[in-house]
N, C-alpha and C positions, 0 to 999 in steps of 0.2 A: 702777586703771582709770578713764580719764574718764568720769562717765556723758551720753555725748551719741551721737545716732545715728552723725555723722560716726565718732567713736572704735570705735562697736560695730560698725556696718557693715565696717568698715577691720580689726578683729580677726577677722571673719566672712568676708571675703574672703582673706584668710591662709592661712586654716585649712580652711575648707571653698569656696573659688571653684570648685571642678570639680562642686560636689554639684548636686544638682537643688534647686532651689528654687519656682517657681509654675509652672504651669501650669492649666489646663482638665481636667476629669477625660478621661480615653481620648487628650491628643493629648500630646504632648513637651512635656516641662517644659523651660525656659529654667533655664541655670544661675546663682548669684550672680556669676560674671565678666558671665555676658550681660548679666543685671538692673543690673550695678555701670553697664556702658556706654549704656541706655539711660537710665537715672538720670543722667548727665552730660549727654547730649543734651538729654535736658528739662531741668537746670541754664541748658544754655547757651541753648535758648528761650529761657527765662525770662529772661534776663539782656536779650534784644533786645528781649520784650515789658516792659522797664523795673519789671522787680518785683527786689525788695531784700528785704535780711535784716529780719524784722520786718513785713514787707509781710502779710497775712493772702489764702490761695488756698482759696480752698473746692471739696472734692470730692462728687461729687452721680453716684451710679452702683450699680448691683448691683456684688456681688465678682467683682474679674478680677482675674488676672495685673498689668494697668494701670493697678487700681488703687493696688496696692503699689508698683511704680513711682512714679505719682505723687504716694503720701508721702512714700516717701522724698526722693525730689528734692526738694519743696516744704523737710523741717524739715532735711537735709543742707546747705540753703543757705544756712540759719536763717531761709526766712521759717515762715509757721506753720499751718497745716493747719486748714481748717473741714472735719472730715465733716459730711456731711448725711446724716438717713437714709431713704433710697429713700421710705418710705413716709409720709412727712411730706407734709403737701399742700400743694397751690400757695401759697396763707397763708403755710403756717408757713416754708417755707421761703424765701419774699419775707422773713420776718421775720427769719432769719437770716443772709443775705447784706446786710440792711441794717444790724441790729443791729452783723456784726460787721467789716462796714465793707470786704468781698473785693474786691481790686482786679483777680482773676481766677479763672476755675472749670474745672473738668474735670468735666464732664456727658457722660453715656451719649445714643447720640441717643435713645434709649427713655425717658429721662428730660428730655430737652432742651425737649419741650412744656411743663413746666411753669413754664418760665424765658423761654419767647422770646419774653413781654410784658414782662418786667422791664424796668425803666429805670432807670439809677443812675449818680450823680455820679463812684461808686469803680469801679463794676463798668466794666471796660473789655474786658475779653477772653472769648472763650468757648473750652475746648478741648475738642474733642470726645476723648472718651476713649479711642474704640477704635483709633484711629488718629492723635491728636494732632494734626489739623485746625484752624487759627486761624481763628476769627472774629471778627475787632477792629476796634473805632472808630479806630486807630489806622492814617494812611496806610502805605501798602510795611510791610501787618503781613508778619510774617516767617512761615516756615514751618518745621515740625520736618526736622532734617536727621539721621540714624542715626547717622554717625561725628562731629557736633556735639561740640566740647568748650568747657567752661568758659574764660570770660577771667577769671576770681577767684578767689582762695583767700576761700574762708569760714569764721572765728574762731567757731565756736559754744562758747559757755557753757554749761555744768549747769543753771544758772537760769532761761537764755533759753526764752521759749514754745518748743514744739513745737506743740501743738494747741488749740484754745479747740472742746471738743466741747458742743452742744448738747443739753439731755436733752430726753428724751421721759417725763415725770415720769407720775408716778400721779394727782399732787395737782394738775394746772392747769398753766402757761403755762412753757415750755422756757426753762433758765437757760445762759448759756455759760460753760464750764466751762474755766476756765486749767490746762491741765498743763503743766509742765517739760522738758524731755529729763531732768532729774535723776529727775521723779515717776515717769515713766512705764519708764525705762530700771531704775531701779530694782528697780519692780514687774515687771518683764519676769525679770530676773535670779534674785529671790527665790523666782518660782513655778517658775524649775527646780531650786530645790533642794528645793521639794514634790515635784516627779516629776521625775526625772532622763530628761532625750531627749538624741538624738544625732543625725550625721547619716543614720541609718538612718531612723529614722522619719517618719510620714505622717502628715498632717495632714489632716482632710476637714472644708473650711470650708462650715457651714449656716445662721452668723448675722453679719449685717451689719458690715462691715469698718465702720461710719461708727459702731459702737457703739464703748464702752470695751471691755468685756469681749472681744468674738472682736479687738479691734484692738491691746490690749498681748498678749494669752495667745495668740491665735489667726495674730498678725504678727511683732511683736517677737520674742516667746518661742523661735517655730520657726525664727527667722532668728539667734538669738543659736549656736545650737547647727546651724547648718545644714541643716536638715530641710527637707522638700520637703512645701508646701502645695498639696491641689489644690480648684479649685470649679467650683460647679456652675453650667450656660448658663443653668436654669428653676429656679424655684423648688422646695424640697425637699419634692412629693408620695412618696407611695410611689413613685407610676410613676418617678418622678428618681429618688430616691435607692434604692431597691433595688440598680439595674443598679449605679449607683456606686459605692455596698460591695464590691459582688463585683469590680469591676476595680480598683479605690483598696485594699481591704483594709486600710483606717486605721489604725494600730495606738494615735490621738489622734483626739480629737471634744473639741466644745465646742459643749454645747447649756443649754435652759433647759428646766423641769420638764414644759413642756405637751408636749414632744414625748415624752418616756416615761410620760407618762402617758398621752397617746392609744395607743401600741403595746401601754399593758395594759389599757387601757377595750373599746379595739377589736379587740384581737387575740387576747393571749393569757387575760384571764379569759374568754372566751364560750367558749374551748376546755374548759374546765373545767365551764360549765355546760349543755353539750349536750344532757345528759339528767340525771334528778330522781337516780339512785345516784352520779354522778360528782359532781356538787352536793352532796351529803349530804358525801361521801369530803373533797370540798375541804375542808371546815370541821374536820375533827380534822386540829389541828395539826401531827402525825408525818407523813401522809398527804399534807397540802399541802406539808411540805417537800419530802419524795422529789418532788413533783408539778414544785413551781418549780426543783426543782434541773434535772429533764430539761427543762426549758421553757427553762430557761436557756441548754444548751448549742444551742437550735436557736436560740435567739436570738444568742448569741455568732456563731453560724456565720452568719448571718443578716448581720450586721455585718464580715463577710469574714472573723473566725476567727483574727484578727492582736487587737483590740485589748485594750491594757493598761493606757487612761486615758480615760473616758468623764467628763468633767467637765460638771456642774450646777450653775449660777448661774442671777443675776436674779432671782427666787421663791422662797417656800418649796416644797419638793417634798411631793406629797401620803405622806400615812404609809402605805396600804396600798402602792402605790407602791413604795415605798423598803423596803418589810420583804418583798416579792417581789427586788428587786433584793438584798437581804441572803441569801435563799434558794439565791436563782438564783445564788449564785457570780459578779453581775454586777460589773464593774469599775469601778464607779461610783465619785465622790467630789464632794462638796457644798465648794463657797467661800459667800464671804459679800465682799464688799465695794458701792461705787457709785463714779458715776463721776467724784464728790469724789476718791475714795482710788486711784487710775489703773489698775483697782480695788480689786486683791487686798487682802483685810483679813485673813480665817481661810483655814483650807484644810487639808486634808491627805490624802496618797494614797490609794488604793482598798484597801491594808493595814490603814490608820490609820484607816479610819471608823467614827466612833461614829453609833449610829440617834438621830436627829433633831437632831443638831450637824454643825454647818458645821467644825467643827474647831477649833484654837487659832490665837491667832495667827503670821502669816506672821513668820518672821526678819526681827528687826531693827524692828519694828513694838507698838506697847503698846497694850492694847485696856485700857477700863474701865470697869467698871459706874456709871454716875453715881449719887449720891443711892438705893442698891436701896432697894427694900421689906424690911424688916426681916423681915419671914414668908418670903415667897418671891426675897428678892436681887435681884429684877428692879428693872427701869433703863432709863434710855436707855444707849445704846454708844457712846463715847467713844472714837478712837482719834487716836493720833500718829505720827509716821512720816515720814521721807523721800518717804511715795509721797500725801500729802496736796496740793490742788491750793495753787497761787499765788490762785484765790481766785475771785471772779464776773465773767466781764468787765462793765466798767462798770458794777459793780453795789457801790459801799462796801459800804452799808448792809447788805447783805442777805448781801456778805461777813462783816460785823462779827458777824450774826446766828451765825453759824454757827462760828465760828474763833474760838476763846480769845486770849489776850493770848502764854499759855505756847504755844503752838502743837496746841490735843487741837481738834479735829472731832470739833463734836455732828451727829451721822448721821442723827438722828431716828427711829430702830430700836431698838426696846426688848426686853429681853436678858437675860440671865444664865448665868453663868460658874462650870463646876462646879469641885469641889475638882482639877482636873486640868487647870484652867483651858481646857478645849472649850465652846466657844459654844455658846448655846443662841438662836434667832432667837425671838422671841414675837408680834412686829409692828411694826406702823408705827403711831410715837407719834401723827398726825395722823389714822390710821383708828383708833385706839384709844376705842371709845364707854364713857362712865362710866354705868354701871347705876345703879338707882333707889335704891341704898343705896349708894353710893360703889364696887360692885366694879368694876375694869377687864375690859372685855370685850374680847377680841381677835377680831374679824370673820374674820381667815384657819382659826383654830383651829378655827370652827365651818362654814367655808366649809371647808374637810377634810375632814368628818363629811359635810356634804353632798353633797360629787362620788365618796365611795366610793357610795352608793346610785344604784341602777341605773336606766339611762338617764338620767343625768344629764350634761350633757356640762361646765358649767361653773356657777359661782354667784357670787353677791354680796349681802353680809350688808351692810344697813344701818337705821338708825334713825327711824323716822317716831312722830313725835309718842308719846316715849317708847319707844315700842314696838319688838322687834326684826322688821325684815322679811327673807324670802331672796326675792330675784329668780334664776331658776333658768331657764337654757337646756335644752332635753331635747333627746336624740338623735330627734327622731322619725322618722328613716327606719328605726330600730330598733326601736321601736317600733310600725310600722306593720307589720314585719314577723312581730314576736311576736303580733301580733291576724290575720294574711293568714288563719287559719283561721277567723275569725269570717263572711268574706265569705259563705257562702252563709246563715247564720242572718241576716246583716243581710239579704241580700235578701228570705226569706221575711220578715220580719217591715216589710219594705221602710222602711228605717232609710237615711240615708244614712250611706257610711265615714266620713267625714269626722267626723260628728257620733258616731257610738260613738266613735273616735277618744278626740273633745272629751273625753268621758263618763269616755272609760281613766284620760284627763290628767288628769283633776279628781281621782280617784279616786287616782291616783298621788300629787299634789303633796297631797293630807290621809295616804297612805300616809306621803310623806316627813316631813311634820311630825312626826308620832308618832315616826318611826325617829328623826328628830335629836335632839329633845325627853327622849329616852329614853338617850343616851349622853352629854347635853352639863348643865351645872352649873344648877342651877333659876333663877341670875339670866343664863343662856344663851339659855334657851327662845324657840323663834322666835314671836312671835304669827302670824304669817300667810308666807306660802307663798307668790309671784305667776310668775305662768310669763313668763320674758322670748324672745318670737319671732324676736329674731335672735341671734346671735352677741352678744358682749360687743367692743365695742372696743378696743384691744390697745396697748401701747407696741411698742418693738423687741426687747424680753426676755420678751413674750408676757403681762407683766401687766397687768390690766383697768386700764382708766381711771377709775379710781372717781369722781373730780370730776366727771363726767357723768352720773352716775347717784343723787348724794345734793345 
């Protein structure tokens, strides 16, 4: 089987052209015969707005229906797909249509403000997405026509780009990333034979088509096997996604760790500690399980009562977290890759999960522990594979860094590989701080430790002149809540809230130290505790920005 869109798409219309394939959640999904003829239409655009195979079309939109459309079209005709992702700003996203040189775009008009200063030699076309509206420096630009076909046959290669996706990194300044149709179609193929789908099944997409992760597993994957994808108009609040479970009934998700961990921060542990006997109960372990296992099924039912693959990437997932999800009979399963690897590295189904491994690796792919430590086997992760990118756009050097001569990608994820060979994630070599006596300390292990303790909403462990600090976001509309009985003592002693408040916080974040201090290794210990007032800044897989804050 060729690995190229053209050849899979064209298996996928065979087989499953009458299925349902995208739509909007609550309205009629359009089927792969429909999707196949609006994909030729934009082909045939494209063709009168003078873009060719190789030509680079950047997409800049939340997830629709349209948008998958206009991947497809774009890599079907070999030229090559810039996602962007929605929430990249004006910057960064000027830095990516310049860097990669888009001689045209498909922008949402909700997105199209942050482009309609741009000026550029390449960029010539704007297409609006919802409706494929031309707006071109180009005279008698053409307009999209529905029954439009191609005047070309296009020869697409395994080799040839499909996408140069942009990251949204941890560490600083977004690299564009060359995938293949071989890398990516690849990786699409291999994580069905982690979880085997059909075209029965549903898709409920909650993370940006412009990422790797929901763009090979979340696009590719569901379209190889013809399944129907649906997404949301608003972003995924409760108020969005509740009603959408219950009419989508997913029986497939693809999320990243903060969103289950907010449904047990916020949800279901405070069920548990209502009152001071249910609290006690929770902590004997026989008692909590019975606890999580009924919590489970309201939560399965919760998620429409259909699903049978809840997939977790981008992050480590926190350990209480995931040992609730082990209770709960939840259908959970942890990957590991980036968006080097297109991505899928480890993985294994909701059967097959081990607690705190991402799993072995994917078929056809060799993982390796570089150089371990002789005591503990830890390493950087070393993998090879077909689904490995073509390398940095115009970036040698910084290819060269990365890519062996024999073809292994160092990942920068330090690791180890038990006798059963399932991964073990530890951290990221570049947030890895060396202690005062040469131990390695890994800032997420103890950034763990800290978001089980209450009210805490997120953290970040780093280093100030030797010393370990936690900057530590708190819930405090939950905590304002847990003091609402203080209010008439504050008033007699006419105190402002605000400042008992402060008083709690203080009081908390020395509680916190003690509790972390107390479960984590003595060259772990946090020296100082700092309360951070907003939010943490995010990538698109929900991980902090750490280069902003060390």
């Amino acid at each position: 089987m060729l690995l190229t869109f053209p050849a899979l798409f064209t298996k996928t219309l065979n087989s499953f052209g009458d299925c349902n394939a995208y739509s909007f959640v609550g309205e009629e999904p359009r089927t792969y015969k429909e999707t196949y003829r609006e994909i030729r239409s934009l082909i045939a655009l494209m063709e009168k707005l003078g873009i060719n195979p190789g030509d680079r079309v950047a997409i800049l939109s939340g997830n629709m229906p349209n948008w998958s459309s206009a991947y497809f079209s774009i890599t079907i005709m070999g030229a090559v797909a810039v996602p962007i992702l929605p929430d990249f700003s004006s910057a960064e996203i000027v830095n990516v249509l310049t860097h990669s040189g888009s001689k045209a775009v498909f922008v949402s008009s909700l997105l199209k403000p942050k482009i309609v200063d741009f000026k550029s030699d390449d960029l010539k076309t704007i297409i609006i997405i919802e409706d494929y509206t031309v707006i071109s420096a180009l005279e008698n630009a053409p307009v999209y026509l529905p029954d439009a076909t191609p005047q070309k046959d296009y020869d697409v290669k395994e080799d040839d780009l499909a996408s140069i996706i942009y990251t949204s990194g941890t560490t600083g300044k977004s690299k564009g990333v060359m995938l293949t149709h071989r890398n990516i179609s690849f990786n699409a193929m291999k994580g069905r034979v982690i979880q085997p789908i059909d075209e029965k099944d549903r898709f409920l997409s909650v993370l940006p088509l412009s990422h790797t992760y929901e763009n090979t597993l979340g696009l590719i994957l569901p379209m190889l096997a013809g399944s129907c994808v649906y997404y949301l108009r608003k972003p995924p609040t409760p108020s969005v996604l509740l009603p959408a479970l219950e009419i989508v009934r997913p029986t497939m998700m693809l999320t990243v760790p903060l969103i289950m961990e907010k449904i047990y921060y916020n949800k279901i542990l405070p069920s548990f500690q209502g009152n001071f006997i249910l609290r006690m109960l929770y902590r004997l372990p026989l008692i909590r399980k019975k606890l999580n296992a009924v919590a489970g099924k309201k939560l399965r039912k919760t998620f429409g009562g259909e699903l049978k693959f809840y997939g977790i990437g981008g992050a480590k997932l926190n350990r209480a977290v995931e040992k609730f999800l082990i209770e709960a009979g939840f259908p959970y399963a942890i990957g590991y890759g980036l968006t080097e690897t297109s991505p899928l590295l480890a993985g294994a189904n909701p059967g097959k999960s081990v607690f705190e491994s991402t799993g072995p690796a994917i078929e056809g792919i060799e993982l390796m522990i570089n150089k371990p430590d002789k005591v503990t086997g830890e390493g950087e992760i070393w993998a090879r594979g077909p689904n490995i990118m073509k390398g940095y756009y115009k970036d040698p050097g910084m290819t060269a860094e990365v890519l062996t001569s024999d073809g292994w990608f160092k990942t920068g994820d330090l690791g180890v590989l038990d006798k059963n060979n399932y991964l073990f994630i530890k951290g990221r070599l570049k947030n890895m701080i060396l202690g005062a006596s040469g131990e390695n300390i890994y800032p997420e292990e103890i950034e763990s430790v800290i978001n089980n303790f209450r009210f805490v909403t997120e953290s970040l462990v780093i280093q100030q002149k030797g010393k370990l600090v936690a900057l530590v976001h708190l819930n405090m509309e939950e905590l304002e809540k847990k003091y609402q009985n203080l209010k008439q003592d504050v008033a007699r002693q006419k105190q402002d809230m605000a400042n008992m408040l402060e008083e709690k916080k203080r009081e908390l974040l020395s509680e916190l130290q003690e509790y972390v201090n107390s479960k984590v290794s003595k060259y772990c210990q946090i020296n100082k505790v700092v309360s951070q007032p907003s939010p943490f800044q995010k990538t698109a897989t929900l991980k902090i920005k750490r280069f902003l804050y060390t």
